[in-house]
C-alpha positions as CSV (number, residue, x, y, z in Angstrom):
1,X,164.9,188.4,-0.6
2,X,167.7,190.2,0.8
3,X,167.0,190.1,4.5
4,X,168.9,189.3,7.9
5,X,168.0,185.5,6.9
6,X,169.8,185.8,3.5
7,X,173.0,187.3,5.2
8,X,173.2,185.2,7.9
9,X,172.8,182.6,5.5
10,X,175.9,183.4,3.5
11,X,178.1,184.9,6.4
12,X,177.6,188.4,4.5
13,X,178.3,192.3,6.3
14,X,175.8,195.0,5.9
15,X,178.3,196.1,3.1
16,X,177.8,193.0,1.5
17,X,174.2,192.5,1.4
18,X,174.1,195.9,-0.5
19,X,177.3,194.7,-3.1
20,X,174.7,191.7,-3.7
21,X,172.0,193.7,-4.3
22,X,174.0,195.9,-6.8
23,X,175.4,192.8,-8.5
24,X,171.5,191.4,-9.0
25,X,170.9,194.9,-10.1
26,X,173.2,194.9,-12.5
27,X,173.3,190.9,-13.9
28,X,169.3,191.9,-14.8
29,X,170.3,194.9,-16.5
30,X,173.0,192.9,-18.0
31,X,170.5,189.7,-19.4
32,X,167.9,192.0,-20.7
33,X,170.4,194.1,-22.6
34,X,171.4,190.8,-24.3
35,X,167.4,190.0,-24.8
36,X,167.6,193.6,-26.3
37,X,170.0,192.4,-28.7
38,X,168.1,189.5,-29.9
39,X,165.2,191.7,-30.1
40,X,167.4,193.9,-32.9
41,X,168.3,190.6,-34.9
42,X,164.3,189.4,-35.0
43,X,163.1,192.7,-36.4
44,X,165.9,192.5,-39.0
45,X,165.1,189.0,-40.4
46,X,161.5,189.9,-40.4
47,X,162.1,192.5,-42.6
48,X,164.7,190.2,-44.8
49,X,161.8,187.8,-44.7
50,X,159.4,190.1,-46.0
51,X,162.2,191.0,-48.6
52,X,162.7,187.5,-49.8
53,X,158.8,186.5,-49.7
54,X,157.0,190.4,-51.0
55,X,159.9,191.4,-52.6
56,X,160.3,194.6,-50.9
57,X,162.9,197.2,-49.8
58,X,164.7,197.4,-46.6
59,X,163.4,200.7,-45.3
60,X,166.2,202.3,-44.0
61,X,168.9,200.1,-43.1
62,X,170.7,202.9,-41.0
63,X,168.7,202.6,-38.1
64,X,170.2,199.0,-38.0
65,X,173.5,199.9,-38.0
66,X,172.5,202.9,-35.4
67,X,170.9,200.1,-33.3
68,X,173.6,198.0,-33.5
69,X,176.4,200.2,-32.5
70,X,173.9,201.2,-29.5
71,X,173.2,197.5,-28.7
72,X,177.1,197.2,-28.6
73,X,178.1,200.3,-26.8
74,X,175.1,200.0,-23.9
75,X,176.9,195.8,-23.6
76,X,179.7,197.2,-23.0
77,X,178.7,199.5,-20.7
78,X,176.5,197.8,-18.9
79,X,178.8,194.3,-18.4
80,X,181.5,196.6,-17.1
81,X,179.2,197.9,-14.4
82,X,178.4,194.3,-13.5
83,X,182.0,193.6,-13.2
84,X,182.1,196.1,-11.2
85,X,179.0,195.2,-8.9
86,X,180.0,191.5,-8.4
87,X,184.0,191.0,-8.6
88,X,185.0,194.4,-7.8
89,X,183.0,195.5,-4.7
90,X,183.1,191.2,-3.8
91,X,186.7,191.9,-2.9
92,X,186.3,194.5,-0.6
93,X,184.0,192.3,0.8
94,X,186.9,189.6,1.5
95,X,188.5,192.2,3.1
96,X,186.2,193.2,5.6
97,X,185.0,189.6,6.3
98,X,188.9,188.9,7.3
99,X,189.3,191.8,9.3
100,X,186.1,190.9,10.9
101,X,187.1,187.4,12.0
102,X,190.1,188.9,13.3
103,X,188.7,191.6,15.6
104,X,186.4,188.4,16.6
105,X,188.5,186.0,17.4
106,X,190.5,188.5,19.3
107,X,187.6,189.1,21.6
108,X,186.7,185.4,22.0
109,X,187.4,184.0,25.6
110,X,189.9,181.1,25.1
111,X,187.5,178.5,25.8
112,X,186.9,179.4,22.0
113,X,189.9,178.3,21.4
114,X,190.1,174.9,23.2
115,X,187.7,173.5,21.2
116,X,189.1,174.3,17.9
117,X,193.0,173.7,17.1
118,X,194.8,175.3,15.1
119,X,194.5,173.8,11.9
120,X,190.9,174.4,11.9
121,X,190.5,177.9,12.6
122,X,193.2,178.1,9.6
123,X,190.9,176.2,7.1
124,X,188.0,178.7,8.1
125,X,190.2,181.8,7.8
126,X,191.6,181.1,4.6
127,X,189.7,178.2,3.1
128,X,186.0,178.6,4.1
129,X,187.0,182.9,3.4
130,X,187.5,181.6,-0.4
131,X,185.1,179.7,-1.1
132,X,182.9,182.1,0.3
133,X,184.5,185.0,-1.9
134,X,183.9,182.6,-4.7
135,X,180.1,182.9,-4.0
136,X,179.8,186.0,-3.1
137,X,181.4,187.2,-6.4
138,X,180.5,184.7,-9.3
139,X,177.1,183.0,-7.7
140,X,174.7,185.1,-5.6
141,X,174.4,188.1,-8.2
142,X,174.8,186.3,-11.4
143,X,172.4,183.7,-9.5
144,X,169.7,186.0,-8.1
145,X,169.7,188.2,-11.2
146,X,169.4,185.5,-13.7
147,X,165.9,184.6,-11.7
148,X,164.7,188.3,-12.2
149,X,165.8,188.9,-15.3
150,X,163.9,185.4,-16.8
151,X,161.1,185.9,-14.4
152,X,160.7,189.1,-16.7
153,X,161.8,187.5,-20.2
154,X,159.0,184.9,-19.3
155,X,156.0,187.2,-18.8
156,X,156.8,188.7,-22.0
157,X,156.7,185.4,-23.8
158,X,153.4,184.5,-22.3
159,X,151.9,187.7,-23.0
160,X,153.1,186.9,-26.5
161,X,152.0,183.4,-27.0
162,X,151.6,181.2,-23.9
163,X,151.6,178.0,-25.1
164,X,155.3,178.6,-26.8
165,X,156.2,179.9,-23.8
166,X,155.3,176.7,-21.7
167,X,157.2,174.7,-24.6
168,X,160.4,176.7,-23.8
169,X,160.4,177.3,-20.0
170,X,158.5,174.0,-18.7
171,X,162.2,172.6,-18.5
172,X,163.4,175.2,-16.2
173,X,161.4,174.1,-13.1
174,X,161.8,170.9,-13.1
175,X,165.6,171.2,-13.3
176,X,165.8,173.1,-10.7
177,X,163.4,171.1,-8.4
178,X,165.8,167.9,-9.0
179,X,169.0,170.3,-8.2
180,X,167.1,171.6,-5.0
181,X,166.2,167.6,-4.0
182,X,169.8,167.2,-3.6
183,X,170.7,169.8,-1.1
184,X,170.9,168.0,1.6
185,X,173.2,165.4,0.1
186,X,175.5,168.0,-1.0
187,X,175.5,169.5,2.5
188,X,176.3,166.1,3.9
189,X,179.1,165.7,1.1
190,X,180.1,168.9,1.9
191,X,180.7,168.8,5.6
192,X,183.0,165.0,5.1
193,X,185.0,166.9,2.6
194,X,185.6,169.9,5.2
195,X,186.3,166.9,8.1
196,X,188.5,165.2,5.7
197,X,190.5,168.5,4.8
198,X,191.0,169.8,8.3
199,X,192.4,166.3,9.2
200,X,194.6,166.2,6.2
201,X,195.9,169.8,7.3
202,X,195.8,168.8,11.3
203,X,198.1,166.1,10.5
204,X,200.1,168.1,8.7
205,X,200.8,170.7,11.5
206,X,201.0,167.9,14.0
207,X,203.9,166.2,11.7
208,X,205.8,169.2,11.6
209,X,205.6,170.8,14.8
210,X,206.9,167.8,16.5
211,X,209.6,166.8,13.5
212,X,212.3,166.6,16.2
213,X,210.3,164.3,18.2
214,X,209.6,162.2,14.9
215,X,212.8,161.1,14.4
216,X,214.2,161.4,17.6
217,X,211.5,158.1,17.6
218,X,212.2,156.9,14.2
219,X,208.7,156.7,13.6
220,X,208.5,159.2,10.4
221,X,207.3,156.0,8.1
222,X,204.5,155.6,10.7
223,X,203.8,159.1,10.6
224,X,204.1,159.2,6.8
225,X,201.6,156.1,6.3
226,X,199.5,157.8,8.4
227,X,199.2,161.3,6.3
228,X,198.8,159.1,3.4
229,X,195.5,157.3,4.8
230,X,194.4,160.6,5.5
231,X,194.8,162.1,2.2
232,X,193.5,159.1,0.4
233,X,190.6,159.4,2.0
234,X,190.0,163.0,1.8
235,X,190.5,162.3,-2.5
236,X,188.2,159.7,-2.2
237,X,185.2,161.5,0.1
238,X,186.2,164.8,-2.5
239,X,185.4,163.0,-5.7
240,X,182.3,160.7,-4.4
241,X,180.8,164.1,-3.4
242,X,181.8,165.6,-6.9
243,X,180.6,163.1,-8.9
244,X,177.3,163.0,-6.6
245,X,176.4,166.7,-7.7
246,X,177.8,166.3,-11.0
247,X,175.1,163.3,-11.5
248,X,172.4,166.0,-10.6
249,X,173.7,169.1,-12.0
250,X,174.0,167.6,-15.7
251,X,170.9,165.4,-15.0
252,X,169.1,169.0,-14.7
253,X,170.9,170.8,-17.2
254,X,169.5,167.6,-19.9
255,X,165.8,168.4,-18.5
256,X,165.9,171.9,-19.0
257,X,167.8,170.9,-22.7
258,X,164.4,169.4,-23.5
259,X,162.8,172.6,-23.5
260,X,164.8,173.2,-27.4
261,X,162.9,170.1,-28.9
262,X,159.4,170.8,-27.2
263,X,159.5,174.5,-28.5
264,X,160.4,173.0,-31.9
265,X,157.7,169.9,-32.0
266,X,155.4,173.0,-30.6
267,X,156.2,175.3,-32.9
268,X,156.1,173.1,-35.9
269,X,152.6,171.8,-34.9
270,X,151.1,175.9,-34.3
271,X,152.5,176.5,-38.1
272,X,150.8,173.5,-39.3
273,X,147.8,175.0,-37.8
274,X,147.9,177.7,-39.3
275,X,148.1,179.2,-35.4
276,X,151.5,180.9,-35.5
277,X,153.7,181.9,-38.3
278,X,157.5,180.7,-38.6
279,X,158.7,184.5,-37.5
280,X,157.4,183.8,-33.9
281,X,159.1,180.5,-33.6
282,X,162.2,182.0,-34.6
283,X,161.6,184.5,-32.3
284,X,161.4,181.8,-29.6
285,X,164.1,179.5,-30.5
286,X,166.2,183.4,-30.7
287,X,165.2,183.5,-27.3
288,X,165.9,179.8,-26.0
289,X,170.1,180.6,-26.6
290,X,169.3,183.0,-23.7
291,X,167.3,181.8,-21.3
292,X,169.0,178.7,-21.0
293,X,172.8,180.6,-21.2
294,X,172.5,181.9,-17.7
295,X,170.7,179.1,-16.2
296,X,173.0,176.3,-17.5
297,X,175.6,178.3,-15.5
298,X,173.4,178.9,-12.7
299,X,172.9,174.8,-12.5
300,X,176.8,174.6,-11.1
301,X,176.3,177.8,-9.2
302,X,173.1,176.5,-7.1
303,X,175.3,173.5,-6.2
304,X,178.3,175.5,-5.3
305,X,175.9,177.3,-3.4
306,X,174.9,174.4,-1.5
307,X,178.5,173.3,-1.0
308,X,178.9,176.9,0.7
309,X,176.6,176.7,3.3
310,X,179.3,174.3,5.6
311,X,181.7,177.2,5.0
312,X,179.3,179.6,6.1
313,X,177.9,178.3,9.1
314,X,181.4,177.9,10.5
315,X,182.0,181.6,9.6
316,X,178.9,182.2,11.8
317,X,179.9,180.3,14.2
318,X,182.5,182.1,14.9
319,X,180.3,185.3,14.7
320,X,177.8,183.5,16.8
321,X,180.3,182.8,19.8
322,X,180.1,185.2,22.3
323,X,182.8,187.6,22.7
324,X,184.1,188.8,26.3
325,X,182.5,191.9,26.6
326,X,182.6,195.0,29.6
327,X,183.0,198.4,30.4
328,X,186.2,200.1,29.0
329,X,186.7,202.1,32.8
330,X,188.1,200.3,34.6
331,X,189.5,202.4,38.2
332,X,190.4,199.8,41.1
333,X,191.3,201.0,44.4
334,X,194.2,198.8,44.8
335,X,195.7,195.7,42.9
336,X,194.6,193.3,45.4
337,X,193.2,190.4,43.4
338,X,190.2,188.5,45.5
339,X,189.1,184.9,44.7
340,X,185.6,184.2,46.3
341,X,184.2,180.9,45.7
342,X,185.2,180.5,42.3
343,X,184.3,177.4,40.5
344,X,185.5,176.9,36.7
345,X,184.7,173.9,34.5
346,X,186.6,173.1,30.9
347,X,184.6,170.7,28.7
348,X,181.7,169.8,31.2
349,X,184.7,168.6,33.6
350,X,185.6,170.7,36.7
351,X,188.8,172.2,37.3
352,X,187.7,174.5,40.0
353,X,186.0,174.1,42.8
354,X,184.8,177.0,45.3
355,X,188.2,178.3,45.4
356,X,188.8,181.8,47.5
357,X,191.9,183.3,48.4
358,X,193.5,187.2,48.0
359,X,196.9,188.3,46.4
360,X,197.5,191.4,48.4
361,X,199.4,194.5,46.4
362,X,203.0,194.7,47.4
363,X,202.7,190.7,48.3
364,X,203.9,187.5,46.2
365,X,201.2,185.1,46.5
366,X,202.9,181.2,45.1
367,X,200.3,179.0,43.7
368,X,202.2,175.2,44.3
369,X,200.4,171.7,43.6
370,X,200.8,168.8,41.9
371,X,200.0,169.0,38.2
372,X,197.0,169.1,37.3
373,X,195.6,170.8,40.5
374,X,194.7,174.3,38.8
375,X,197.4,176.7,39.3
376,X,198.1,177.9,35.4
377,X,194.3,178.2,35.3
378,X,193.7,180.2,38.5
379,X,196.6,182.6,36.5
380,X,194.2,182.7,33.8
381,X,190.7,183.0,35.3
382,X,192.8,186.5,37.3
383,X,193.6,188.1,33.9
384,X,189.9,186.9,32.5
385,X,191.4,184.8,29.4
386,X,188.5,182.2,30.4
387,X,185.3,183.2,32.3
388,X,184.3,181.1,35.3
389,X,181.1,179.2,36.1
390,X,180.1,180.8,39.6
391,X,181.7,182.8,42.2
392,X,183.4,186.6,41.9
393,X,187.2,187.3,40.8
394,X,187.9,191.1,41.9
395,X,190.6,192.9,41.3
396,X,191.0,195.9,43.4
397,X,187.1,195.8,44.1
398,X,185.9,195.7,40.7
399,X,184.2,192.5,39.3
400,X,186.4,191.7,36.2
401,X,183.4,190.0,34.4
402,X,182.1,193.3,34.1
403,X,185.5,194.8,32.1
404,X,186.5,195.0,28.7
405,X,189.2,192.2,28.6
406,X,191.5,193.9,27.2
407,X,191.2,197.0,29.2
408,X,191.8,194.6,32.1
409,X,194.9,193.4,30.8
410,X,196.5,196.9,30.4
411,X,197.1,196.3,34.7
412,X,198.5,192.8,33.7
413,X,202.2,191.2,32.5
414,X,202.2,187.4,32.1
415,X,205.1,185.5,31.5
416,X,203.7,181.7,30.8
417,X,205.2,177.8,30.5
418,X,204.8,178.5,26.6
419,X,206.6,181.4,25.3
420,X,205.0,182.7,22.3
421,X,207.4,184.8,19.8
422,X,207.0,186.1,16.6
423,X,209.4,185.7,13.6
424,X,210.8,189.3,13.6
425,X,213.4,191.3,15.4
426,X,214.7,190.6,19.2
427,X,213.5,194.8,19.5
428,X,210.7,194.0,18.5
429,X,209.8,191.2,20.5
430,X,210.3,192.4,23.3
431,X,208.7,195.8,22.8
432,X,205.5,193.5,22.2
433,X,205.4,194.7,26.1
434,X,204.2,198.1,25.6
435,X,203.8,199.6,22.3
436,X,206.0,203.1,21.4
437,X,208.4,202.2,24.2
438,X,212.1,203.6,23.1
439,X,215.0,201.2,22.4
440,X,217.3,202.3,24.9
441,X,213.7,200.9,27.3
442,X,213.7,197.9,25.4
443,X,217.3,197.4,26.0
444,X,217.2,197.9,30.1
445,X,213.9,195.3,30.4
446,X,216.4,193.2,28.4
447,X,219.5,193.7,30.5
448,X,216.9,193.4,34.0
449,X,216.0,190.1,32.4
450,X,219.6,189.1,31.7
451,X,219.0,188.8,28.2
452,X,221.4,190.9,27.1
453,X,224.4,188.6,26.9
454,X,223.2,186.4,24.5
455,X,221.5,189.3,22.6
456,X,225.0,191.1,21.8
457,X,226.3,187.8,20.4
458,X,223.3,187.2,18.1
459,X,224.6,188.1,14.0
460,X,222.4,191.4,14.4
461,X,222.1,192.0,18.3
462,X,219.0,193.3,18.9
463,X,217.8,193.6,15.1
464,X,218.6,189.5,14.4
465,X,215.3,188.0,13.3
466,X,214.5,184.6,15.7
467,X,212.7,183.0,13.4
468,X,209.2,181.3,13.8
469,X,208.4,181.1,17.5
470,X,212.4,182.0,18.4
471,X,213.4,179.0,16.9
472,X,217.4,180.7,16.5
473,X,217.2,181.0,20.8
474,X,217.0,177.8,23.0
475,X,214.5,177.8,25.5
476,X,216.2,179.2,28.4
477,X,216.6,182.5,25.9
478,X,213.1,182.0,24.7
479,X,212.2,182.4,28.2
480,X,214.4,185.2,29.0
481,X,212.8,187.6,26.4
482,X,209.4,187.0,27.6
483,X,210.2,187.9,31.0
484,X,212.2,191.1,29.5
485,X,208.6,191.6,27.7
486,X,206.8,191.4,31.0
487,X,208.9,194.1,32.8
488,X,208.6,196.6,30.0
489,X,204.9,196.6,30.4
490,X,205.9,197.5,34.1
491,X,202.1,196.7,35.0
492,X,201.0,196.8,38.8
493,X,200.3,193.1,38.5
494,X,202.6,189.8,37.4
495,X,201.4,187.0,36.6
496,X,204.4,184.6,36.2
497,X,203.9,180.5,35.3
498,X,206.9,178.8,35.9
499,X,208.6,181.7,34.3
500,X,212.1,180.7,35.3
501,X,211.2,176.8,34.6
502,X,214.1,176.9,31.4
503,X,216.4,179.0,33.0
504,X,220.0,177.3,34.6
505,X,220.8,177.8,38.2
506,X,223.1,180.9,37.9
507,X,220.9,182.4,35.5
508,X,217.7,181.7,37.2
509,X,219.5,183.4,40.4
510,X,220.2,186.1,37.9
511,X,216.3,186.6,37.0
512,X,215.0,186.2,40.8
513,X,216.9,189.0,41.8
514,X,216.1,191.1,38.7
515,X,212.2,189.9,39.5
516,X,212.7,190.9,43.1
517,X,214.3,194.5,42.7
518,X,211.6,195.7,39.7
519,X,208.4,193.8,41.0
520,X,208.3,195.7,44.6
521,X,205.2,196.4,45.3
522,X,203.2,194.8,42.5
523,X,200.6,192.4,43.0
524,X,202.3,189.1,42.1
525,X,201.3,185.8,41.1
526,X,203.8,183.1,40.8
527,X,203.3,179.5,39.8
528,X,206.2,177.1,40.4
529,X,207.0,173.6,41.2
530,X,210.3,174.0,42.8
531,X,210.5,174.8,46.2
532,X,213.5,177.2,45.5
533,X,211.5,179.9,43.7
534,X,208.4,180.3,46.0
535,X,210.0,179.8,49.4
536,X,210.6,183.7,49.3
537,X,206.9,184.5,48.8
538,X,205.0,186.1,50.8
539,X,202.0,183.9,51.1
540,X,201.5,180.0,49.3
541,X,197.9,178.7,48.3
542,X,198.5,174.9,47.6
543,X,196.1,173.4,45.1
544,X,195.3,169.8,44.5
545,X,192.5,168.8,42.3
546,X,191.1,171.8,42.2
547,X,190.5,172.7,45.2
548,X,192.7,174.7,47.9
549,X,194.3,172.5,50.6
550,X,195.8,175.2,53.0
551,X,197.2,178.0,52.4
552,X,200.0,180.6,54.4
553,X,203.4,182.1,54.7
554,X,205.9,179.6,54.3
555,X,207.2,179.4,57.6
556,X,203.4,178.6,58.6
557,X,202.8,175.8,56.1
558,X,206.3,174.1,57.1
559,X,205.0,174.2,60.9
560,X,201.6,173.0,60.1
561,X,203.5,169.7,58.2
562,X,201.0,169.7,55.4
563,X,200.8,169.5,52.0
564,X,203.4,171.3,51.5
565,X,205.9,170.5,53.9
566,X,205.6,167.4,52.1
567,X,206.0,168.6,48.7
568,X,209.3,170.2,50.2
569,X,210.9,167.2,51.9
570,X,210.0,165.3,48.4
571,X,211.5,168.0,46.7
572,X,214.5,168.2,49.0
573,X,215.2,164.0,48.8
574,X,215.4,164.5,44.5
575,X,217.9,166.8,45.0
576,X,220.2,164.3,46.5
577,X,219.6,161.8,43.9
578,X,222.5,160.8,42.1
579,X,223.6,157.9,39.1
580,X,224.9,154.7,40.8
C-alpha cells in the first residue's frame, strides 16, 4: 500500500510515507476504539432489556461506570495520538517538502526555468505545497485508516450475521465505485482550474512589474479589462468543476445512505422470521452511525484526493527534472576557458552552432554582434547555467559538464544586463559577493566600483534598505553595486554582460579603469555593443546568428574590414547624429 508508487503518487519524502503510515495506524486505532464504545452501550441495553422484559437486576452496574470512564479515557488518549500522527508530524512534512523544492530548484539548469515563469513556479511552491499539506494531513490517514478499520468492523458483522451485514455495507461499494468513475473528470477539472489560476496570477505579476509602462501607455483600462476576463473565467472553470464533484460526491454519499433503510427493511423481515432477535438489529443500526461517519467524510476526501493529483505531479515534476550534477573537485591548470564546437539549442531552436574559440588567463576576450547573435548565452554556457547539446566547454582543461555547478562558479563573477538585488541593506548586497567578507572589504569593492558616492548620500549609507530589486537606486546605481559585487568575489574569471550598459560617460570611464586596475590577470569575458568598451580587449569573437564570423585583436579585425570594422564605422556615424 505504502510503496515508491504511493509516494510518488502524492509527492511524499521517505519521512512522509512513514507519518502516513503512523496516521493510518492510528485513525484504525482511533475508529475501533469508537466501535469499542458502541460495543459498551449494546451490552448495556441488553441487560436493560432483559430488566424490562424478565424483570431482573442489573448485575453490577460498576463495571459500566468502570467501562465507561475507560472507554473515555483510552478516546482521549488515543485521538490525541492521532492528532499527533496526521496534523502534527504533517507539518514537518510541509517543511521538508519546501526545503526540498528549494535545494531542487537551486540545482536545476536554467533551461528549467525558461519554461516556467515566474508566476507558476510561485503557484507550485506555495499553492500546490497547500493543497498538498491539506492531503497529507486531513485525507491520506483518516482515508487509508478508515478502509482498515471498516475492512475489520465488516468481518466482524459477517461472522455475526451475514445477511445484516450485506443490508448495511452493500452501499459502501457502490458509492465508492461512482466516486472512483469520476476521477478522471476531476483531474481534467482540476488541471483548467490550475491553468486558470496561474493565468489569473501571471497577469497579475505582468500588471505590476510593468505599472510604469502601463500608464506611461494609458492603457491600465485595457489592462484591467483584461485581468477581469481572466478572473471571470477562472470563477467560472472553479465552480463548474465544484459543482461537477459535488454532483458525485453527494450522489454517493445518498447510495451509501440506503444502506440505513435496507438494514431496517432486513432486519424487520429476520424478526418476523423469527431468524434474529430485535437486540442484533440494534446492534447493527448502533453500528451503521459508524461505519458510515468516516466514510461520509471520506466521500469529499477521495475527491480532494483526486483534485490533488495535478498538484502533485507538478511537485514531481520538478523532482523529476534533472539537476546539474558533477564532481565537487574541481583543480584547473589555468583559467583559460576553451570553446570546441559547441552547439546549444533553446526550445528545439538553435542558438549555437559549432562555436570554438579560447579566453586566455590574463587576456580580455570581447564577445560583439548584433542582437540576437549569442553572446549573453556563450557567457552562460562558460559558467554552466545552461548545458549545451554537443561539443566540450573547458575551463582550464577540465570538462565543466563533469563539475558540481556550483563548485564551478566559486572561480566565476558575473555582472549581467539584469541586475538582480534583494530588498535588504546596500552591505548586504554587495557582500552577496562572498559570504563573511568584512565591511571595511565591502566598502573598498564599493569605492573600486564608484559606488561609494551615491552610497554616503543614501538616508542610512551603507545600511539603507533599496527596496525590492533596488528599486530606491536608478539603474546606473543598480548597476554599480553589482559590479562592486563582482569584485568582492575577486574570482580568477569575469564574466561581464554589458556591465557598464546604464552607466554615464564619466562614470563608465570611472568603472573601466577600476575594471582595468583589479581584473589584471583574470580570465575575462566581456559582452558589449559599443565599440568604446571592447576596443581595449585583447582579443574580439564577433557573433551573428550563432555562429562566429572572425575573430582577433582589434587592430586585426579593423585591417581585415569585416564584420566588425563595419559594426565600428556604424557605430562611429551614430555618434555624429544630432536633432535638426
Amino acid at each position: 500500500m505504502f510503496g515508491e508508487k504511493f509516494r510518488r503518487k502524492y509527492a511524499l519524502s521517505e519521512q512522509g510515507v512513514k507519518n502516513t503510515k503512523k496516521g493510518t495506524l492510528r485513525t484504525v486505532i482511533v475508529n475501533l476504539t469508537v466501535m469499542g464504545g458502541i460495543g459498551i452501550l449494546y451490552y448495556m441495553m441488553t441487560e436493560y432489556m432483559d430488566v424490562l422484559v424478565k424483570g431482573s437486576e442489573i448485575s453490577n452496574p460498576a463495571k459500566y461506570i468502570i467501562a465507561v470512564i475507560a472507554f473515555l479515557v483510552l478516546s482521549l488518549l488515543t485521538h490525541m495520538q492521532q492528532y499527533r500522527a496526521t496534523y502534527g508530524l504533517v507539518y514537518g512534512e510541509v517543511k521538508t517538502m519546501r526545503i526540498g523544492l528549494a535545494e531542487r530548484l537551486r540545482k536545476l539548469p536554467l533551461g528549467f526555468f525558461g519554461k516556467r515563469d515566474l508566476a507558476d513556479l510561485t503557484e507550485t511552491i506555495m499553492g500546490d505545497v497547500n493543497r498538498m499539506e491539506h492531503v497529507w494531513s486531513h485525507v491520506l490517514g483518516y482515508l487509508y485508516g478508515s478502509f482498515i478499520s471498516t475492512g475489520i468492523v465488516a468481518v466482524m458483522l459477517f461472522v455475526y450475521d451475514w445477511r445484516l451485514a450485506i443490508a448495511v455495507l452493500w452501499g459502501v461499494p457502490v458509492a465508492f465505485i461512482l466516486l472512483f468513475g469520476s476521477k478522471k473528470m476531476s483531474e481534467r477539472n482540476a488541471e483548467k482550474t490550475k491553468r486558470a489560476s496561474v493565468a489569473v496570477s501571471d497577469e497579475i505579476q505582468e500588471t505590476l512589474e510593468n505599472i510604469r509602462e502601463i500608464r506611461a501607455t494609458n492603457q491600465e483600462e485595457i489592462y484591467l479589462q483584461r485581468l477581469d476576463k481572466k478572473i471571470d473565467k477562472q470563477e467560472y472553470v472553479m465552480k463548474h468543476g465544484e459543482f461537477a464533484t459535488g454532483v458525485f460526491v453527494n450522489a454517493a454519499s445518498v447510495i451509501m445512505r440506503l444502506g440505513v433503510a435496507t438494514t431496517i427493511l432486513t432486519g424487520a423481515e429476520l424478526i418476523l422470521h423469527g431468524k434474529v432477535d430485535f437486540m442484533v438489529l440494534f446492534m447493527f443500526l448502533l453500528v451503521i452511525t459508524r461505519v458510515y461517519a468516516p466514510f461520509d467524510q471520506s466521500l469529499a476526501l477521495i475527491a480532494e484526493m483526486f483534485l490533488s493529483q495535478v498538484s502533485a505531479n507538478r511537485l514531481m515534476e520538478i523532482y523529476e527534472t534533472p539537476a546539474a550534477t558533477g564532481s565537487e573537485v574541481f583543480s584547473p591548470n589555468g583559467n583559460d576557458i576553451v570553446f570546441k564546437n559547441v552547439s546549444f539549442a533553446y526550445d528545439d531552436k538553435d542558438v549555437l552552432k559549432n562555436v570554438s574559440f579560447t579566453a586566455k588567463e590574463g587576456e580580455v576576450t570581447a564577445l560583439v554582434g548584433p542582437s540576437g547573435s549569442g553572446k549573453s548565452t556563450v557567457a552562460r554556457l562558460a559558467a554552466r547555467l545552461w548545458d549545451i547539446e554537443s561539443g566540450t566547454i573547458t575551463v582550464g582543461g577540465i570538462d565543466i559538464s563533469k563539475i558540481e555547478p556550483e563548485v564551478l562558479l566559486g572561480k566565476f563573477s558575473m555582472v549581467f544586463q539584469d541586475v538582480v538585488l534583494f530588498d535588504d541593506t546596500v552591505m548586504e548586497n554587495i557582500r552577496l559577493g562572498r559570504h563573511g567578507a568584512t565591511d571595511s572589504e565591502v566598502i573598498k569593492a564599493a569605492k573600486a566600483a564608484n559606488c561609494d558616492e551615491f552610497i554616503q548620500k543614501l538616508p542610512d549609507g551603507y545600511n539603507t534598505r533599496i527596496g525590492e530589486n533596488g528599486a530606491k537606486l536608478s539603474g546606473g546605481e543598480r548597476q554599480r553595486i553589482s559590479i562592486a559585487r563582482a569584485l568582492l568575489k575577486n574570482a580568477p574569471i569575469v564574466l561581464l554582460d554589458e556591465a557598464t550598459a546604464s552607466l554615464d560617460v564619466e562614470n563608465e570611464t570611472k568603472v573601466q579603469d577600476a575594471l582595468s586596475r583589479l581584473l589584471a590577470g583574470k580570465t575575462v569575458l566581456v559582452i558589449a555593443h559599443r565599440m568604446r568598451t571592447v576596443a581595449v580587449a585583447d582579443k574580439i569573437v564577433v557573433l551573428t546568428g550563432g555562429k562566429i564570423a572572425e575573430q582577433g585583436s582589434p587592430d586585426e579585425l579593423m585591417n581585415k574590414n569585416g564584420m566588425y570594422a563595419h559594426m565600428a564605422m556604424l557605430q562611429n556615424e551614430s555618434g555624429k547624429w544630432s536633432i535638426a
